[in-house]
N, C-alpha and C positions, 0 to 999 in steps of 0.2 A: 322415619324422618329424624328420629333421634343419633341413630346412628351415622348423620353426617354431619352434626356437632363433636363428637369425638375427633381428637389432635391425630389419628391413625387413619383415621378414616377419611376425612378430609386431607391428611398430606398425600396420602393414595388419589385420592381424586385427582389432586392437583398435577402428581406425578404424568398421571394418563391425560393430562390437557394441560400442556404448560405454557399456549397461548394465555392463560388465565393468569399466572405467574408474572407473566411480559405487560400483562394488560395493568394489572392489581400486582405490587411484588410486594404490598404485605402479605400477600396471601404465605408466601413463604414461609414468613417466621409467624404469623397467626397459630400455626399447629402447637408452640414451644409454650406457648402462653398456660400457666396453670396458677394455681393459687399459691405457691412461689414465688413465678416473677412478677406476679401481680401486686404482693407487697413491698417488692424491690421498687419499679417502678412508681406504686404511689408514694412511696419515700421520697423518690428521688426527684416525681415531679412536685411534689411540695417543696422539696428546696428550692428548684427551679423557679418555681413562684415566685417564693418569696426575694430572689438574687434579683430577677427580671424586671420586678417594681421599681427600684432606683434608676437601675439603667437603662429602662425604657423610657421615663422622665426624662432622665440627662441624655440622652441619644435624639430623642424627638426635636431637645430646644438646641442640639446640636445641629440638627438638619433648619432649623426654621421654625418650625412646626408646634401647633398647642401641645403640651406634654401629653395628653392623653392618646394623639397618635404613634406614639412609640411606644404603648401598652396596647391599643389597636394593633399595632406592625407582629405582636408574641401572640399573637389569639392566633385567627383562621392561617396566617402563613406559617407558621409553627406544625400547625397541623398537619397538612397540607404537603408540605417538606419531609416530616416524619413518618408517612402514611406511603409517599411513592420515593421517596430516596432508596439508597440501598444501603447507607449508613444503620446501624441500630443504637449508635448509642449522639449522634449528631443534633443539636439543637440548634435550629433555625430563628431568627428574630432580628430586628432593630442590630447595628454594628456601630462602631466608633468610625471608622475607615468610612463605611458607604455613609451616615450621613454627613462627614462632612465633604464629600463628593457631592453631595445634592444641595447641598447648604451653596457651595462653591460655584456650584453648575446655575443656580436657577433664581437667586439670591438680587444678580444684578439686574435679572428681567421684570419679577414682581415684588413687590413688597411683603419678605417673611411672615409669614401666619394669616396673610391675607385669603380670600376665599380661591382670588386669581392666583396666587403662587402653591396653594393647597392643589389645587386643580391638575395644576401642570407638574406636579409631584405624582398623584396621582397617575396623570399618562405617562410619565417617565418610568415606574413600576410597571406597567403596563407592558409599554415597549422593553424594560428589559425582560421580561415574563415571555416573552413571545421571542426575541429570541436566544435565552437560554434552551427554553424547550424547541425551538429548530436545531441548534445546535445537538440537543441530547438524541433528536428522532434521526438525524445527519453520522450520528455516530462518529462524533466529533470531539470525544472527551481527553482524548491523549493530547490534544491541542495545549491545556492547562499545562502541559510539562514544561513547555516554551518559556511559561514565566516565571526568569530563575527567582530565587528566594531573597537573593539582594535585591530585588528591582521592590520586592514584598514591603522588605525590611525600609531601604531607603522612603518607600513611599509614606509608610505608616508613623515613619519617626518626622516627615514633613506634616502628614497630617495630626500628630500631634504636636506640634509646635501652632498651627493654624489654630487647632481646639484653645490653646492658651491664648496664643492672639484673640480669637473672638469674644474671650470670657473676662478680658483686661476689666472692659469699663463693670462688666458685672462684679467682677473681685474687687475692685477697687474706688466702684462708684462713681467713675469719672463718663464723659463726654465723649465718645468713639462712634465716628460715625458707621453704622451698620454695615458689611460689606466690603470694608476698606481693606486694601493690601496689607500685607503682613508689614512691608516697610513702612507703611501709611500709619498704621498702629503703631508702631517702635515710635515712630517720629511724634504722632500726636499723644501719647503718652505721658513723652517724656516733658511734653508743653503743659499738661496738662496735671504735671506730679504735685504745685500748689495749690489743685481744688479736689485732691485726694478725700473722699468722704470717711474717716477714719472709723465710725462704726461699722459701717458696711465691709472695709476691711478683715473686721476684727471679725467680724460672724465667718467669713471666709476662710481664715486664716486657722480658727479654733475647728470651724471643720475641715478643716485638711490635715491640721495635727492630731484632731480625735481618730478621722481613718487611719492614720501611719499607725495609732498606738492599737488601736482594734484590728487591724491587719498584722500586727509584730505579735501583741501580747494577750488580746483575746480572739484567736481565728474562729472559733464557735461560733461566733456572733458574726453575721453579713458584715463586715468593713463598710458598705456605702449606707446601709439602712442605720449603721451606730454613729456614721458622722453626723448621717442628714437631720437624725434625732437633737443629737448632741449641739449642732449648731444651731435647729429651729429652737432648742430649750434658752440657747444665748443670747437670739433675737427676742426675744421675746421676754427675758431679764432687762434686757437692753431698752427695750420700749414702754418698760414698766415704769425702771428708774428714769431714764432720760424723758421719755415721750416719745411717741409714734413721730411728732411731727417735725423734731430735735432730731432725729436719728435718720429719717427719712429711709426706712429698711422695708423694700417693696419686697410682698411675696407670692408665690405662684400661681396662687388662686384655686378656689374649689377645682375637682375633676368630674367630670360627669361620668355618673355609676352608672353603669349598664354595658349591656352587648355593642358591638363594633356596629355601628350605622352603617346602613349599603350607602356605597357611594358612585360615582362615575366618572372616569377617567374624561378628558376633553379631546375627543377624535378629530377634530377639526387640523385642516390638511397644514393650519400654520402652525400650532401647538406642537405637532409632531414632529415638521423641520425641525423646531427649536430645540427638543427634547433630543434626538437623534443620535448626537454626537457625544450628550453626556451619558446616556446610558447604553452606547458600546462600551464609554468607559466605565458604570458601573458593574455593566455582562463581568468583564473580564476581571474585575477586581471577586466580583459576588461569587464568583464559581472558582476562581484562583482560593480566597478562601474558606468557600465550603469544601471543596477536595481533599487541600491539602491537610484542613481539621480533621475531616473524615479518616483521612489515611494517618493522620497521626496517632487518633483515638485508636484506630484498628492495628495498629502496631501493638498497642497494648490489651488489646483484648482477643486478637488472633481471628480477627475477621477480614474478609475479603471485600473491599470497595470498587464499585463499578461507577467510573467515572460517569459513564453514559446514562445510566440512571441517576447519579445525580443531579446530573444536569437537566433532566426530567424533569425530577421532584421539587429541584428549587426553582424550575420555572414557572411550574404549575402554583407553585408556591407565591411566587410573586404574580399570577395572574389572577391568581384569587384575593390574594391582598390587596389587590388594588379597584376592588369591588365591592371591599370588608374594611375601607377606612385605612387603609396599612402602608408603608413605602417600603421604596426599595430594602429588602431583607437578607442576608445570609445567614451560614453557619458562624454561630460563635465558639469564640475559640472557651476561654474561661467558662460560662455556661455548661457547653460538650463535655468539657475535662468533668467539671462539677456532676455532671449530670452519671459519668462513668465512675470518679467516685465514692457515688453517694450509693451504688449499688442497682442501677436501671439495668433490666435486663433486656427488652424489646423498646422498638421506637413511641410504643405506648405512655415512656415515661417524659416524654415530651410534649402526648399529646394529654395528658393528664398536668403537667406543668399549665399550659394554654387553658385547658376546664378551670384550676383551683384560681389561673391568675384573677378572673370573672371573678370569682365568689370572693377573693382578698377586695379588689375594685370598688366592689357593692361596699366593703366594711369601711375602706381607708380614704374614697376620695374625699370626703369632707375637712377627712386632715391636712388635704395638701394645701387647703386656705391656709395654713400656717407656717407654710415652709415657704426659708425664705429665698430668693433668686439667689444671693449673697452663698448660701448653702449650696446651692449649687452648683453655681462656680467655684465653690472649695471640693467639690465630690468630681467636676470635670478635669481639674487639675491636677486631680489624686490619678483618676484615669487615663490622663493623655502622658500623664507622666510613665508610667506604668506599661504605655504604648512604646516605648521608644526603648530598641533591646541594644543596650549599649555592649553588652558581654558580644556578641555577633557580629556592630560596629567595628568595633577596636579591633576581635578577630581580623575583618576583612579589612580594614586599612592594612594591618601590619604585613597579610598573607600575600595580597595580590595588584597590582597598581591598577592593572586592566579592571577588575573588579572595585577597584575604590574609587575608580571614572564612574562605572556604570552608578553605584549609591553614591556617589555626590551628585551626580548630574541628576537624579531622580528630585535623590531631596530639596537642590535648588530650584528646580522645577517645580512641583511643589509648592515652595515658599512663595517663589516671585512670577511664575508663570500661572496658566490655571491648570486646576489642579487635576483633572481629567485629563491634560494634555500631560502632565507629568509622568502616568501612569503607560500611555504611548511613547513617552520617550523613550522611557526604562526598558520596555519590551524592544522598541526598534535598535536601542543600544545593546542588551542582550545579545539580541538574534544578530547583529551585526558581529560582534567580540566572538561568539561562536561559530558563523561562518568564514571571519577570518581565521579560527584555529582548524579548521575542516579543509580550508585552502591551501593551508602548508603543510602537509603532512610530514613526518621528521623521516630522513633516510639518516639510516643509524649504522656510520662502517662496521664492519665484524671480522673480526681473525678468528681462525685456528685457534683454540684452548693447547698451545702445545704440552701442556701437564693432565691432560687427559686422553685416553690410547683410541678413544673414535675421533678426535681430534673438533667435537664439536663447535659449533661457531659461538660466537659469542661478543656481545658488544666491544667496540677498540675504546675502552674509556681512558688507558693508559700511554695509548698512541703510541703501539707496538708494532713491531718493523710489517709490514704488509707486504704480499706478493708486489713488486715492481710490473708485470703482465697484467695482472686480474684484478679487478679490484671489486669487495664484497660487502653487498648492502641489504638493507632491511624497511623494506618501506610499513610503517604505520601510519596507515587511516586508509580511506576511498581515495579508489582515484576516481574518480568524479570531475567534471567538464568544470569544476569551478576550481580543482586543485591540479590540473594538467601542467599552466604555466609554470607553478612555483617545483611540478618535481622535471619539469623537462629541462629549469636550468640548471635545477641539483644534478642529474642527470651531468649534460652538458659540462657541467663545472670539473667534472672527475677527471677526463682527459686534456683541459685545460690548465687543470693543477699540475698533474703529471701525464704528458703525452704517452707515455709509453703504457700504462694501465687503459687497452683498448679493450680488454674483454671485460665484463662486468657481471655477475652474477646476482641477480636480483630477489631476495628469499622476500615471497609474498605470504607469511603465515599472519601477518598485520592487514591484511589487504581485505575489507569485507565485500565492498562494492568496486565494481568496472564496469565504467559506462562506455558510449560509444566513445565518446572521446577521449577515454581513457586508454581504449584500447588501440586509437588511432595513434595517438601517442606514442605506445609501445610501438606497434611497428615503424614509426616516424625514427626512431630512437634504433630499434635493432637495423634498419637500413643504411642508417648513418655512420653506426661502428662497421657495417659490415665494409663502407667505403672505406673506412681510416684502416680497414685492414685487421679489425678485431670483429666482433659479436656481442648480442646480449643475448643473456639465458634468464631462466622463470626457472621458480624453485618455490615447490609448498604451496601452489596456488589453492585457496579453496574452490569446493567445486562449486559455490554459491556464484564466489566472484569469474570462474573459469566460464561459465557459462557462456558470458560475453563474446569471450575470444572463441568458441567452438562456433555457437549459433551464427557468427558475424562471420565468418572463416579467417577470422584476424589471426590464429594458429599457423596457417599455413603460407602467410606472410611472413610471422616471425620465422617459423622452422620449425613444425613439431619435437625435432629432434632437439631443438633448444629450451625442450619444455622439460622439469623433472618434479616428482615427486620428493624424491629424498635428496638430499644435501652431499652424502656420500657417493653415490653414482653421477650427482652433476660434477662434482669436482674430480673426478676420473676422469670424466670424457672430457670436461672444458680441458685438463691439464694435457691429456694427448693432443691437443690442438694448438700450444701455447710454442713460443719458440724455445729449440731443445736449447740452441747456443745462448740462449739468457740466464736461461736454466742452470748449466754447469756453471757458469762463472757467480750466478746470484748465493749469497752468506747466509739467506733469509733460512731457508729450507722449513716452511710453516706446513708445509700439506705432507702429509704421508708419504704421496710419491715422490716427493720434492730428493728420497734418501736411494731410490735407485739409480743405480751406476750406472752413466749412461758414455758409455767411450766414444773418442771423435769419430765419426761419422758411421756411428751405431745407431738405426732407426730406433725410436723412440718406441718400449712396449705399446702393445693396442689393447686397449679394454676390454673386457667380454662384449660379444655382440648382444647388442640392444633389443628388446622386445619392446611392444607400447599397450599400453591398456587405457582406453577410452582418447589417447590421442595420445597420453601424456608418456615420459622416460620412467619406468620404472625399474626397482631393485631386483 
């Protein structure tokens, strides 16, 4: 028995049954575990710990929620996430992003922190737990690529602006009614700037300049644990001197010590309507940023992330969190990073993070009866601030216009739409911006290099004299039934420009895909010149995209003999086809043969006879 406690002996086992691996894929890295990484990892989940305390406070009253559910949300789904992810150094828990998605989503149906809005947060985890993990057993994780990084960026820089909107009347002690629009806030704010409670400011204010300065000048020390300190020390100066009841400085109240309470989601068939739509929109934001964390961390540590197992781990993640008191959960980004370089070696040091968080819990919640809301709202605005990656913004306005539509349109979405609908915009704007660039594919004219002796082609960037007969292109991207129109009128347009370029020579080494209607296309297109009295030729097809045209017998429409592998045998044979009498009179003289002497009514040399190999003109 002892010998299948050994890290040899069991990774052999596992080798010879790797259903077990599929089933369990700690099993994998379980064998690597020695009293090495085991000290890394407790390192590192004690830091972990301790970073997660603030931010599961400020994440929970971000969502709605009593603060002690966003130190619930770092326990069992923490776990849970780290145990079947495929990530090893990714830390799952409470997010800035997802809860104020839930805050957003479920805010105007029950009344925040109620047992009824607690409820329905609950099945909202729930349902996106269920399906995350369809999604990951579907094999469905390259889907996540879909949502470019702007839509990321633009979303996350509305949702921090929302987090400062909701924390106004906390910062500033004024009158904000609960749930109101972002422009609702600006507006009543601004009505509202002569019943400014100036203490409660000041506790805010002094913790968000204590974090800047513990974040610049002492990084040792946790940033959010040294403001929250720093400010609960100033309320409570402040209540000395002034009076509790002068100062009016409400605080968050005890936390109850202990383990996560079982709880239960509300299965009830109208609950679920209601949740439905916001937690597609959380699915895709939750796994959009556990992946890309995942694979950013493994960038730096030279590990391979399978999408599809995350998407596993963090569903199972959030179906158990929502049984263990917890919401909606991802990967966090700062945590992950922290958690890799504090020196974790296996996903152990996450789940050791979630154990030590328990035993900090037991010591500290009695403290938080004296931390003040006011503190809080200085530590949310340190965070939401922090959210918003301006260096990335400015990038993409400057770079791309197409792309500064898609992050404006997200962010104003966002702001003044809801905020789960923001998140579908972004995507459907995306995917749209990208199958417009998929639709046109570029046809790129190409001359003769005449300063090179194969006379290789090569982009006309300089708009250099071209055969007057032939004209010679270069299609990049698919041709694909959604990009037909746009190259049949490129196409089309050649002999329009100039009638006499009827023959056309088409180098397909850009070319990945051809579908049916791509391929209908082409022969639509070689029938057409073949009327005007010229041809089209195929050049460099691969054999991915050739297939089409063999299997379909679209080859033998065009003219097998119209098809060539190499560029120098198409322009042989297309040239002994081309008119001789244009030829002597044309100044161009770009192709090789263009220098044989061809006297009046001297037939035109003939090429070597042709061979074909798999259908195609070869050299």
């Amino acid at each position: 028995m002892k010998s299948w406690i050994r890290g040899d002996a069991l990774q052999e086992y596992i080798a010879c049954n790797l259903w077990l691996s599929k089933i369990f894929p700690f099993l994998r890295w379980w064998p690597s575990v020695d009293r090495r990484t085991l000290r890394g990892d407790l390192l590192a989940g004690l830091t972990g710990a301790i970073i997660v305390l603030p931010q599961g406070v400020a994440f929970a009253t971000i969502a709605g929620l009593p603060p002690q559910y966003g130190l619930y949300a770092a326990m069992v789904p923490t776990i849970l996430a780290a145990l079947f992810g495929s990530s090893r150094h990714l830390v799952s828990g409470p997010t800035t992003a997802i809860s104020i998605v839930v805050f957003a989503s479920l805010s105007p149906l029950a009344e925040p922190g109620s047992p009824e809005y607690i409820s329905m947060v609950l099945t909202l985890t729930f349902l996106v737990g269920v399906f995350q993990l369809a999604m990951g057993i579907a094999r469905m994780g390259a889907l996540v690529n879909f949502i470019s990084h702007t839509v990321v960026i633009g979303f996350t820089a509305g949702a921090a602006l929302l987090i400062m909107a909701s924390q106004m009347k906390n910062y500033f002690g004024v009158d904000i009614e609960r749930g109101a629009t972002f422009g609702d806030v600006l507006a009543t704010f601004v009505h509202e700037i002569p019943h400014i409670n100036w203490y409660v400011t000041a506790v805010a204010t002094v913790t968000l300049l204590s974090g800047i300065a513990f974040k610049r000048w002492v990084p040792k020390i946790p940033y959010l644990i040294g403001a929250m300190v720093v400010g609960s020390l100033f309320a409570l100066a402040l209540d000395r001197i002034f009076g509790p009841a002068h100062t009016d400085i409400e605080t968050v109240g005890s936390l109850p010590a202990g383990l996560p309470p079982l709880s239960l989601p509300d299965f009830s068939l109208q609950t679920i309507k209601v949740a439905f739509s916001s937690a597609l929109a959380v699915m895709i934001l939750a796994l959009t940023e556990a992946v890309s964390i995942a694979r950013s961390v493994a960038i730096k540590s030279g590990q391979r992330i399978d999408a599809n197992q995350e998407f596993i781990g963090q569903g199972l993640s959030n179906l158990g969190g929502s049984f263990f008191s917890g919401y909606a959960s991802s990967g966090s980004f700062n945590r992950s990073g922290l958690n890799f370089a504090s020196g974790a070696k296996t996903p152990l040091a996450a789940v050791f993070s979630a154990l030590f968080l328990v035993v900090i819990l037991l010591a500290v919640a009695p403290l938080a009866e004296y931390l003040p809301i006011a503190a809080m709202a200085g530590v949310l605005f340190l965070v939401a601030w922090g959210l918003i990656d301006f260096h990335h913004i400015i990038s993409i306005l400057k770079t791309s216009r197409e792309e500064s539509a898609v992050l404006l349109l997200t962010l104003f979405s966002a702001l003044f739409a809801e905020l789960e609908f923001a998140i579908f915009v972004g995507v459907i704007m995306s995917l749209m911006l990208y199958l417009n660039r998929a639709s046109k594919p570029s046809l790129t004219p190409l001359v003769p290099n005449v300063d090179d002796a194969m006379r290789q082609l090569v982009p006309n960037r300089n708009r250099a004299p071209e055969c007057p007969q032939l004209k010679l292109v270069r299609l990049d991207g698919s041709l694909f039934f959604g990009a037909v129109n746009h190259t049949q009128q490129s196409l089309q347009a050649i002999d329009e420009t100039n009638p006499k370029q009827k023959f056309v020579l088409l180098v397909g080494s850009g070319i990945n895909i051809i579908d049916v209607a791509g391929a209908e296309m082409l022969v639509h297109e070689a029938q057409r010149r073949k009327a005007l009295g010229g041809d089209l030729y195929l050049c460099r097809i691969k054999e991915a995209a050739c297939s089409t045209l063999k299997k379909g017998h679209y080859l033998d429409q065009i003219g097998r003999d119209n098809v060539f592998n190499t560029q120098s045998v198409a322009l042989r044979e297309i040239y002994s086809k081309l008119d001789s009498n244009i030829c002597r009179e044309c100044p161009v003289r770009i192709f090789k043969e263009c220098h044989i002497a061809l006297p009046s009514g001297e037939p035109r040399p003939q090429t070597a006879e042709p061979f074909h190999q798999m259908g195609v003109r070869e050299s």
